[in-house]
Short mmCIF file of the C-alpha atoms (twelve columns), coordinates in Angstrom:
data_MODEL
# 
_entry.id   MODEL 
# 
loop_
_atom_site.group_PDB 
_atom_site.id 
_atom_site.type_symbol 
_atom_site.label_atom_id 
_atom_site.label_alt_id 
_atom_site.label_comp_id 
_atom_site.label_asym_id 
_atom_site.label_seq_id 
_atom_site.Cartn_x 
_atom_site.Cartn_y 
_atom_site.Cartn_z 
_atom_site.pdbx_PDB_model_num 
ATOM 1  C CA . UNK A 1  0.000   0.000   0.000  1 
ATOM 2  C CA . UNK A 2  2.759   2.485   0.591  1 
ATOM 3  C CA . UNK A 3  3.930   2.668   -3.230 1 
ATOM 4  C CA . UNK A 4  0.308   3.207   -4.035 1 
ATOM 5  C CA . UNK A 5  -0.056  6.160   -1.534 1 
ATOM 6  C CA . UNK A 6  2.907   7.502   -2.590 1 
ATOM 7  C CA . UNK A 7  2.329   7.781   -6.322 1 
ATOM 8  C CA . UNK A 8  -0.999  9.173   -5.468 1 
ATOM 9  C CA . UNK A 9  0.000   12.013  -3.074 1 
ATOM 10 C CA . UNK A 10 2.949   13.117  -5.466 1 
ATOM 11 C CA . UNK A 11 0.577   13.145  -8.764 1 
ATOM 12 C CA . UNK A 12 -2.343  15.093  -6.174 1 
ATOM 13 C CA . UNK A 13 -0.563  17.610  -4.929 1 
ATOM 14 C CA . UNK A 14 2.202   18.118  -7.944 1 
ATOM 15 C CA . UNK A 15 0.623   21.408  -8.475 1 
ATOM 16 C CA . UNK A 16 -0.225  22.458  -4.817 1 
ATOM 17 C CA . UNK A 17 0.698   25.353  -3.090 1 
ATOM 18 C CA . UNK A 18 2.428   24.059  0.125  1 
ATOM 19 C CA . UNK A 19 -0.185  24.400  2.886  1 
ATOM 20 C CA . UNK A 20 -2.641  21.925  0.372  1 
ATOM 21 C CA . UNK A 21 0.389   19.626  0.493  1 
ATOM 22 C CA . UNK A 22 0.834   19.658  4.386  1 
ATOM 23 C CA . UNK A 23 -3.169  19.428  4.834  1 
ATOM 24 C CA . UNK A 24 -3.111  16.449  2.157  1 
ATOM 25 C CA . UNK A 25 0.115   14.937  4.586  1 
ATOM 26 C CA . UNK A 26 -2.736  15.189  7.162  1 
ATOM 27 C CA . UNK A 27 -5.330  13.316  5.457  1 
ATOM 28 C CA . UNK A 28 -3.424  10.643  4.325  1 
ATOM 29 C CA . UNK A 29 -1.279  10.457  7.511  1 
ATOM 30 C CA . UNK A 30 -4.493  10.056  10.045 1 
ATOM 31 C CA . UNK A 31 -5.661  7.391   7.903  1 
ATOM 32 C CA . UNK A 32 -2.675  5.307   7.738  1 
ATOM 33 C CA . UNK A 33 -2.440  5.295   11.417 1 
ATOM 34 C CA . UNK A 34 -6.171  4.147   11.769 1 
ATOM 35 C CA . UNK A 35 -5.545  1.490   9.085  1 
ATOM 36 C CA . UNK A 36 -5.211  -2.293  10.382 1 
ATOM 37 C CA . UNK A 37 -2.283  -2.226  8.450  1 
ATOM 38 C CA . UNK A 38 -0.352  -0.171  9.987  1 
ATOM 39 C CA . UNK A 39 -0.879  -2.307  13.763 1 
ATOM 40 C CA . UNK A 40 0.316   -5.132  11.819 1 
ATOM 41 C CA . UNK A 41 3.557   -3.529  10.064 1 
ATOM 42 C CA . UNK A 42 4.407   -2.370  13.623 1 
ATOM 43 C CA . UNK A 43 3.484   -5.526  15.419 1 
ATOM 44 C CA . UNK A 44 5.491   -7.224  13.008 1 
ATOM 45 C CA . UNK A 45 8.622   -5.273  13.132 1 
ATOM 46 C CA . UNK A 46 8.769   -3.665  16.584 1 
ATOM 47 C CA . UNK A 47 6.747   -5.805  18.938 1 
ATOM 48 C CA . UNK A 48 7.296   -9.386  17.850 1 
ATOM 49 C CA . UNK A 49 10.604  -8.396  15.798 1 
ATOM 50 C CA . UNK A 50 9.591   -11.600 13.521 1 
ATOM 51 C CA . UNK A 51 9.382   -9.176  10.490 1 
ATOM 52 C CA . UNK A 52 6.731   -11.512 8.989  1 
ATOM 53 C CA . UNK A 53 3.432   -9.185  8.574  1 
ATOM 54 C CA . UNK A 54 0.566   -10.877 7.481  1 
ATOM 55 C CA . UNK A 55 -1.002  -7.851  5.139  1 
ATOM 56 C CA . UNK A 56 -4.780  -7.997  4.360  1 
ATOM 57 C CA . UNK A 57 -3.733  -7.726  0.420  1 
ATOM 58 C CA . UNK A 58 -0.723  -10.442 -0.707 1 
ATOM 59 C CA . UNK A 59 0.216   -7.417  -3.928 1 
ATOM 60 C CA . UNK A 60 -0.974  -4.048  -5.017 1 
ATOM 61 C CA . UNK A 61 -3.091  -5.487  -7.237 1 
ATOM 62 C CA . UNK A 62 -5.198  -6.719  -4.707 1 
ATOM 63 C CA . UNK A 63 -5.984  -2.802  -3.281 1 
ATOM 64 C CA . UNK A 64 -9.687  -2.421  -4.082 1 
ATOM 65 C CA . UNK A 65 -9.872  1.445   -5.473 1 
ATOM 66 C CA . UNK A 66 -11.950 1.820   -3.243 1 
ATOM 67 C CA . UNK A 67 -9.801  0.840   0.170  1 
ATOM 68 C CA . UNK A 68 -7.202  3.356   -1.626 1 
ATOM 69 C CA . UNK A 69 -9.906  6.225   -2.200 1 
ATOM 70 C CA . UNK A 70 -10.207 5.630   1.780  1 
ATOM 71 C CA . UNK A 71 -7.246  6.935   2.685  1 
ATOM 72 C CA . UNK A 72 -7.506  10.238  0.926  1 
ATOM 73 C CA . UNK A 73 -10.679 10.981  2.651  1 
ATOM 74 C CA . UNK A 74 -10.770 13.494  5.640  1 
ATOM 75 C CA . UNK A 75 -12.222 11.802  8.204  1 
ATOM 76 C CA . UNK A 76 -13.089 15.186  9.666  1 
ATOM 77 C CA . UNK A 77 -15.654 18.175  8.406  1 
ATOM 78 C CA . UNK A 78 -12.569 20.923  8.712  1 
ATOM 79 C CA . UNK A 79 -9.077  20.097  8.265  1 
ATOM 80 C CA . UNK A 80 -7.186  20.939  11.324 1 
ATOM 81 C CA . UNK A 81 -4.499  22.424  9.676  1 
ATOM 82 C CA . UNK A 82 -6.650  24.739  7.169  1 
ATOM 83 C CA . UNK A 83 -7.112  28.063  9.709  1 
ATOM 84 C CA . UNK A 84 -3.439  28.107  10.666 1 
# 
C-alpha cells in the first residue's frame, strides 16, 4: 500500500501550493495510522521483531480502489491544519 499512496500524493498535490500539500500529509497520515495495516507492520517489526506481517492484500493489485480512495478521505468536516 505504501507505493500506491505515494504515487498518489505526489501526482495530487504536484501542483499544490504548500499548505494543500501539508493538509493532504494530514489526510493521508491520520488514515494510515487508523488502518489495520499499519498495527500489523508495527506488530510485526517492533513488537514481535519476527518481520513476517501478514497484510490484508498479498500485492498491489489486490488494493480495491476503493480501500485506496479511503485513505484520501478526511475523516473530519474541517481540516485541522486549514485556519493556521
Amino acid at each position: 500500500l505504501a507505493v500506491m499512496w505515494t504515487f498518489r500524493q505526489l501526482a495530487q498535490t504536484r501542483l499544490a501550493s504548500l499548505r494543500e500539500v501539508f493538509q493532504a500529509e494530514l489526510v493521508l497520515a491520520t488514515n494510515i495510522m487508523r488502518h489495520p495495516e499499519f498495527a500489523e507492520g508495527v506488530r510485526a517489526l517492533l513488537i514481535d521483531k519476527d518481520r513476517k506481517p501478514d497484510w490484508q492484500y498479498r500485492a498491489t493489485r489486490d488494493v480495491p480502489a476503493a480501500a485506496l480512495d479511503a485513505f484520501f478521505t478526511a475523516p473530519w468536516e474541517s481540516n485541522p491544519l486549514a485556519d493556521l
